[in-house]
N, CA and C atoms as a LAMMPS dump frame, in Angstrom:
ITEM: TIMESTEP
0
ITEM: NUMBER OF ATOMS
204
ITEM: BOX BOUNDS ff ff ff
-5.0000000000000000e+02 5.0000000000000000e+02
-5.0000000000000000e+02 5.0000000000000000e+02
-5.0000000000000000e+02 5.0000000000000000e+02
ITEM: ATOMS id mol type element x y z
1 1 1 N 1.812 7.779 10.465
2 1 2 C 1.602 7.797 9.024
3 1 3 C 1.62 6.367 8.498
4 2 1 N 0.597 5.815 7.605
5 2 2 C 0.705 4.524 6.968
6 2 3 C 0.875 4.796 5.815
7 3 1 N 1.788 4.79 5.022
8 3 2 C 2.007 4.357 3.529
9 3 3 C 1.651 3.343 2.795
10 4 1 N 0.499 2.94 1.604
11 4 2 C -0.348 2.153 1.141
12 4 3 C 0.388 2.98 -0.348
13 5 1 N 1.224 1.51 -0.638
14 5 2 C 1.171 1.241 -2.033
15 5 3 C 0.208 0.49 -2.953
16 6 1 N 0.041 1.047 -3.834
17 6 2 C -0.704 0.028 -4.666
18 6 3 C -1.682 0.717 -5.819
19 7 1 N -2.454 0.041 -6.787
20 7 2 C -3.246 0.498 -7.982
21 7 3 C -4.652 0.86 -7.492
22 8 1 N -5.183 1.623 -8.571
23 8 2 C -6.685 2.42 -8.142
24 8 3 C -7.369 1.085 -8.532
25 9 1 N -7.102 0.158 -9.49
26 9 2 C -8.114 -0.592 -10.326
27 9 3 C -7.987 -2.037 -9.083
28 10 1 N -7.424 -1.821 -7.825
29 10 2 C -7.335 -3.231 -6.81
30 10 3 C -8.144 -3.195 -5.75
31 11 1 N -8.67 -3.939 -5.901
32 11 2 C -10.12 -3.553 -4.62
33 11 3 C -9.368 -3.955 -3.261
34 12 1 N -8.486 -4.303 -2.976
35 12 2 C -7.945 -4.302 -2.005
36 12 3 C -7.165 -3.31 -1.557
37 13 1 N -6.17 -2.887 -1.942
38 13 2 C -5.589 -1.426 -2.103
39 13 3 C -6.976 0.014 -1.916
40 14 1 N -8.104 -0.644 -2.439
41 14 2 C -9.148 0.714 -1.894
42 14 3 C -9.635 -0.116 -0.298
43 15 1 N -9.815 -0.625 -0.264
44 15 2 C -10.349 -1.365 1.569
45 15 3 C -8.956 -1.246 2.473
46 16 1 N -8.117 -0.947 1.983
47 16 2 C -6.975 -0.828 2.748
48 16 3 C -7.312 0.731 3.436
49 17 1 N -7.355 1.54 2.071
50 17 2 C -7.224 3.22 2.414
51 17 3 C -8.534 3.516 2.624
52 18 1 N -9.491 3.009 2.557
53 18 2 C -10.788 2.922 3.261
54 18 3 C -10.364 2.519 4.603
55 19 1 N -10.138 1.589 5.42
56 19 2 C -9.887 1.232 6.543
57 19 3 C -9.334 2.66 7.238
58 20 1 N -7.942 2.946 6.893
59 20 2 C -7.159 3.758 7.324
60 20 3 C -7.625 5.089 7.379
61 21 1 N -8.388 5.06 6.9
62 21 2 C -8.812 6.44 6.459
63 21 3 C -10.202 6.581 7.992
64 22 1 N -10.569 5.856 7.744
65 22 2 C -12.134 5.413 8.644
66 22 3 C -11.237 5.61 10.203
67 23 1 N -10.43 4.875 9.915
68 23 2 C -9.275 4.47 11.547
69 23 3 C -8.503 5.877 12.367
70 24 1 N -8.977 7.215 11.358
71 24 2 C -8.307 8.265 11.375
72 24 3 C -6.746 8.356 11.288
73 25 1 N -6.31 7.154 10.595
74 25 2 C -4.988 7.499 10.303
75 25 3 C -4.417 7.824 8.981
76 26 1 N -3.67 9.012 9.496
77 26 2 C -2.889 9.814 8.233
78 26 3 C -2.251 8.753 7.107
79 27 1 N -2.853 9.172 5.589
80 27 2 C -2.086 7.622 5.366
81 27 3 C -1.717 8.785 3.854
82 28 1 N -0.58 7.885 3.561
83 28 2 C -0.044 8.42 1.728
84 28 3 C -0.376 7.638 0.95
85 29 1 N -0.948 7.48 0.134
86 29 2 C -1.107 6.178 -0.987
87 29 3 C -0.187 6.69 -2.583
88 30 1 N 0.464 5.833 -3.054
89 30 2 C 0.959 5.544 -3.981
90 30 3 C 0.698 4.538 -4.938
91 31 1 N 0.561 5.314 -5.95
92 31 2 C 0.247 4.61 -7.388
93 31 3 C 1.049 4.151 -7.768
94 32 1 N 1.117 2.521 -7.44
95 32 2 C 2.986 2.307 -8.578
96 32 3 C 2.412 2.219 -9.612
97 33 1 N 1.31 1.789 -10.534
98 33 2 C 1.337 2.01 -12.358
99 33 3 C 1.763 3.086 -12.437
100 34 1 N 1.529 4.334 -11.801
101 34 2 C 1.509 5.773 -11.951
102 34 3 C 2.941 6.649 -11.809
103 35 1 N 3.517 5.614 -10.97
104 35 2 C 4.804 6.436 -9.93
105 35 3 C 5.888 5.266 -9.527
106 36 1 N 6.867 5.32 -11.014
107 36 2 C 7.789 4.405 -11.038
108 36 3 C 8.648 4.341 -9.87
109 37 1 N 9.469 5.676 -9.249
110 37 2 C 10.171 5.575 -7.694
111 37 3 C 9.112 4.985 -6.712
112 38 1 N 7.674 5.35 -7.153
113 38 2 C 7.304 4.368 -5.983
114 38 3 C 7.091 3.349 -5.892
115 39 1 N 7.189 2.85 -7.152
116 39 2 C 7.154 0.876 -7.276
117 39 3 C 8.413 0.787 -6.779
118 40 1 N 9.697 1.684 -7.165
119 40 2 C 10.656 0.863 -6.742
120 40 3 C 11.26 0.864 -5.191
121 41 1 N 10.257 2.027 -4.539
122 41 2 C 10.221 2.005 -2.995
123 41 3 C 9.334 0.606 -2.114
124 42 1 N 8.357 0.549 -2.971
125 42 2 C 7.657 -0.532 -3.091
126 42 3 C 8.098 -1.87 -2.628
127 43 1 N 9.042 -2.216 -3.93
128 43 2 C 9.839 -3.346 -4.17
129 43 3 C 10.561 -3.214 -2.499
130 44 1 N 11.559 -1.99 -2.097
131 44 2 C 11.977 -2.616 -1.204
132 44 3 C 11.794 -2.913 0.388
133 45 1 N 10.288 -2.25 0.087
134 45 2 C 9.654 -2.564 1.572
135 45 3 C 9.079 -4.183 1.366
136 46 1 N 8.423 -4.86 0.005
137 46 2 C 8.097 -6.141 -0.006
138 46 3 C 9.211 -7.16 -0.841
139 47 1 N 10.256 -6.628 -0.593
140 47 2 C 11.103 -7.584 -0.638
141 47 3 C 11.26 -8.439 -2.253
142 48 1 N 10.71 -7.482 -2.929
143 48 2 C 10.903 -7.482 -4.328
144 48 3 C 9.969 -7.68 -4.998
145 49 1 N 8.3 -8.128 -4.07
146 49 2 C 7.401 -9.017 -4.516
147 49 3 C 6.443 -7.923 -5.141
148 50 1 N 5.91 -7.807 -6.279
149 50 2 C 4.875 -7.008 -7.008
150 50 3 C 3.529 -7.345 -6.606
151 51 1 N 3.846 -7.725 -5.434
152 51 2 C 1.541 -7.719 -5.095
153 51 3 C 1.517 -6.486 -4.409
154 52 1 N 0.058 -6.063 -4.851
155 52 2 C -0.235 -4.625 -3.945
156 52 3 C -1.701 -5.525 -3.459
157 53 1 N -2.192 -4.262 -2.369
158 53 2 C -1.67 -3.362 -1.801
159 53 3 C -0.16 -4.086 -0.805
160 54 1 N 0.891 -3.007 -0.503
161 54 2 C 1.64 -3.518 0.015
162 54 3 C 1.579 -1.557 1.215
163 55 1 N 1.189 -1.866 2.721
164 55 2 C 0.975 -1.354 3.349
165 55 3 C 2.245 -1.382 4.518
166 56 1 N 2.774 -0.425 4.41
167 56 2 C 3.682 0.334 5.823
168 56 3 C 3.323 0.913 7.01
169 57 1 N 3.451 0.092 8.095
170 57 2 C 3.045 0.627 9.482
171 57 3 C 4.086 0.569 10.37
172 58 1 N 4.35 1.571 10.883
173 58 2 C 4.999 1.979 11.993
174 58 3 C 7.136 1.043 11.411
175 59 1 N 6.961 1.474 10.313
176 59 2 C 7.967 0.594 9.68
177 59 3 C 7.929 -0.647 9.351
178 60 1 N 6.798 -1.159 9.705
179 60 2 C 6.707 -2.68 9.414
180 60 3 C 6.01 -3.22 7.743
181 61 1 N 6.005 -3.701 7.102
182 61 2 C 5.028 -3.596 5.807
183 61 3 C 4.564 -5.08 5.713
184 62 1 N 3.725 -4.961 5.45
185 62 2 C 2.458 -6.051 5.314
186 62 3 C 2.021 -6.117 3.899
187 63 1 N 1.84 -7.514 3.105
188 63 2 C 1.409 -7.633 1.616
189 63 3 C 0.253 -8.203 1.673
190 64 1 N -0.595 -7.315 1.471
191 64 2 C -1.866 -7.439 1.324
192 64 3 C -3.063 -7.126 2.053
193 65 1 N -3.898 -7.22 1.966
194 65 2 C -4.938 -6.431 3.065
195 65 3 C -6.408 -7.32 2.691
196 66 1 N -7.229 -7.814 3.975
197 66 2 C -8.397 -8.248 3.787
198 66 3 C -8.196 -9.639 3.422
199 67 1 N -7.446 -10.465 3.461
200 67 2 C -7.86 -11.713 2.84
201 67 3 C -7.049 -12.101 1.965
202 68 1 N -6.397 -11.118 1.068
203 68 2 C -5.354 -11.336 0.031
204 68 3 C -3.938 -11.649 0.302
């Protein structure tokens, strides 16, 4: 399972769950504008930092996707 935080309006956050999605992996995406516990799950997988997408793999989380 990959967990992809982040906003609909971030073109990175969509190439993320585009990727994952393409990669056949099961993924959850979360809206933090949308879904305050999940900003603040968010926060503590990136270490407090508010950039999305902020992507969870295999427990590990990564800020940003593509270049960002």
């Amino acid at each position: 399972m990959v967990l992809i935080f982040g906003k609909d309006s971030c073109p990175y956050t969509q190439a993320a769950r585009d990727h994952y999605k393409e990669a056949g992996a099961a993924v959850e995406y979360i809206n933090v504008r949308k879904d305050a516990a999940g900003l603040q799950r968010m926060l503590q997988f990136s270490g407090g930092r508010r950039e999305v997408p902020v992507v969870v793999e295999n427990g590990k989380a990564t800020i940003g996707f593509g270049g960002t």
